[in-house]
C-alpha positions in Angstrom: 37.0 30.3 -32.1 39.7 27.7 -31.8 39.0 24.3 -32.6 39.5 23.1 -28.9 37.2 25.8 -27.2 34.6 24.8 -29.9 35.0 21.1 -28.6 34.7 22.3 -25.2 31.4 23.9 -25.9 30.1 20.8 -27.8 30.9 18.4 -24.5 29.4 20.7 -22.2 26.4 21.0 -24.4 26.0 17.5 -24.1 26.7 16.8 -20.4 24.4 19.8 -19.9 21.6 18.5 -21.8 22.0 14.5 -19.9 21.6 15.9 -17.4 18.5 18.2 -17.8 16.7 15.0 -19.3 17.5 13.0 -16.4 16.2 15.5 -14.0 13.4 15.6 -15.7 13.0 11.8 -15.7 13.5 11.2 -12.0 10.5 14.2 -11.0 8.1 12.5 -13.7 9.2 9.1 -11.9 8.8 10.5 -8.1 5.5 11.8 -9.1 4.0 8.2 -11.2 5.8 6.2 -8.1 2.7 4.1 -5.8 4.0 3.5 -2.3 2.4 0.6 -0.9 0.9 0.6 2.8 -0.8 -1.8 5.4 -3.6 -0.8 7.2 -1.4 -1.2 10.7 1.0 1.1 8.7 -2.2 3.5 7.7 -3.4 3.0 11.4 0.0 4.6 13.0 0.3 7.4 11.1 2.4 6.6 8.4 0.6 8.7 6.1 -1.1 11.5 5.7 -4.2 11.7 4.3 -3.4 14.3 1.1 -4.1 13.7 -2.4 -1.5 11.5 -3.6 -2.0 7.7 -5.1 -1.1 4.7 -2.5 -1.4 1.2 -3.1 -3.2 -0.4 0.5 -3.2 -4.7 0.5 -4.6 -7.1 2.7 -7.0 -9.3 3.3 -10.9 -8.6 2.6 -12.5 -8.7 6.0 -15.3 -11.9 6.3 -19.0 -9.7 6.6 -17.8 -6.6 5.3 -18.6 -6.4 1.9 -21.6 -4.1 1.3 -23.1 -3.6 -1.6 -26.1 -1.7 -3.1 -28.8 -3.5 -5.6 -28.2 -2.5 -9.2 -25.0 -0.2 -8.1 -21.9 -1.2 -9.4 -20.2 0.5 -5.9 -18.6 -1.4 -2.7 -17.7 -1.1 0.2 -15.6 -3.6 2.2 -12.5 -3.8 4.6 -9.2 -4.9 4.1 -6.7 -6.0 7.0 -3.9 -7.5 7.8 -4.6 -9.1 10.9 -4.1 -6.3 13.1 -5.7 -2.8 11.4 -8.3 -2.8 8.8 -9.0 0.1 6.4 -12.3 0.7 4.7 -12.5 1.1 0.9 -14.7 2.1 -1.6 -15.1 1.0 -4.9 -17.5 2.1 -7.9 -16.7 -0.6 -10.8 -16.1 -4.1 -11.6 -14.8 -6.4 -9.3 -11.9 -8.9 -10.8 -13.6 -12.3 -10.5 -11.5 -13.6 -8.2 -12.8 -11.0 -5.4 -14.7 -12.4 -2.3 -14.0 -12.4 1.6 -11.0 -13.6 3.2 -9.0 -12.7 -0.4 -5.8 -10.9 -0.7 -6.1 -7.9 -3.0 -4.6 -4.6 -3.1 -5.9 -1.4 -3.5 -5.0 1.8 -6.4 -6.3 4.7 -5.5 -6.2 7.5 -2.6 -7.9 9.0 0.7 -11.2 11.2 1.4 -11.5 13.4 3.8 -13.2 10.7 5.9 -10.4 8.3 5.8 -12.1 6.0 3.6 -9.8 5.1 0.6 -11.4 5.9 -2.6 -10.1 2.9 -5.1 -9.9 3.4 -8.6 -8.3 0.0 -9.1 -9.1 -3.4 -7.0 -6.0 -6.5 -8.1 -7.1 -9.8 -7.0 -4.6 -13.0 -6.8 -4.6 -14.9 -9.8 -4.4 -18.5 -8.3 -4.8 -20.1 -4.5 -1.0 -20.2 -4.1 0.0 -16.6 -4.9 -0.6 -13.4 -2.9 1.6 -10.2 -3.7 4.6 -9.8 -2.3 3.5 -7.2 -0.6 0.8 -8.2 1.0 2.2 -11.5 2.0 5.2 -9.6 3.7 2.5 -7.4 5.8 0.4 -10.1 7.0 3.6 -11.8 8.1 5.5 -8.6 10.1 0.6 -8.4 11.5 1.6 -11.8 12.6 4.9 -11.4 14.5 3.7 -8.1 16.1 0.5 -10.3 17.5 2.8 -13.2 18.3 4.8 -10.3 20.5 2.0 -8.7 21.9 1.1 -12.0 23.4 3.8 -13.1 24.9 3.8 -9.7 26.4 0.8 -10.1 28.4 1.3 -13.7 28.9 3.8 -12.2 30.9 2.3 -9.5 32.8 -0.4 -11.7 33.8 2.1 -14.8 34.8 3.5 -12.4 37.5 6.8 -13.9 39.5 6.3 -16.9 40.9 5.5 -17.7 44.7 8.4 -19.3 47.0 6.9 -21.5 49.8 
């Protein structure tokens, strides 16, 4: 074989195998990847309740924690003003846990709808929330704020003329 088919082999070789070890990269990426969801994004159907790991944030709902004596399980709900979602979790809370805290949520669905956590993140100080959770409760805020003014007007009807 000439010298130049020979390099010609070598380079596609090469490009062959970049590119087999990237494809392979990417579908080990796209299956490790956790989408993050609000409960009003869980409430309209965004997802489907299969077997695949989410992250869900939000706030923990005031009166909803539940837990059984000398179980290390919870259950509680998580909102974002709007929509809530009910989790379950069997393991140690992060200190920082208690009502009205912004925490996200590792884990996946039941049957039921419940979301089964396997991880519970709690913010670390009083000024930070996740990015993600901030940027929910603020698009739960607008969509309230515009529901509002919705019926504000439907109920203000046109005014009378006398």
């Amino acid at each position: 074989m000439p010298p130049r088919r020979k390099r010609m082999v070598l380079v596609l070789s090469a490009v062959a195998g970049v590119a087999i070890a990237a494809t392979l990269g990417l579908k080990a990426f796209q299956e490790n990847i956790l989408y993050y969801y609000s409960p009003t994004q869980i409430a309209s159907g965004e997802i489907t309740f299969d077997d695949r790991r989410i992250r869900v944030g939000g706030l923990v709902v005031d009166g909803s924690v539940q837990r059984e004596m000398g179980e290390l399980g919870v259950v509680f709900d998580v909102t974002d003003e709007l929509e809530s979602v009910t989790v379950a979790y069997d393991g140690i809370l992060p200190n920082l846990f208690r009502e009205g805290q912004g925490i996200i949520a590792h884990g996946r669905f039941d049957d039921d709808g419940i979301f089964i956590a396997d991880q519970i993140l709690a913010k670390h100080d009083e000024n930070y929330m996740a990015p993600e959770v901030k940027e929910s409760l603020r698009e739960a805020e607008w969509q309230r704020r515009q529901r509002e003014l919705r019926e504000q007007q439907e109920y203000s009807g046109p005014g009378e003329d006398y």
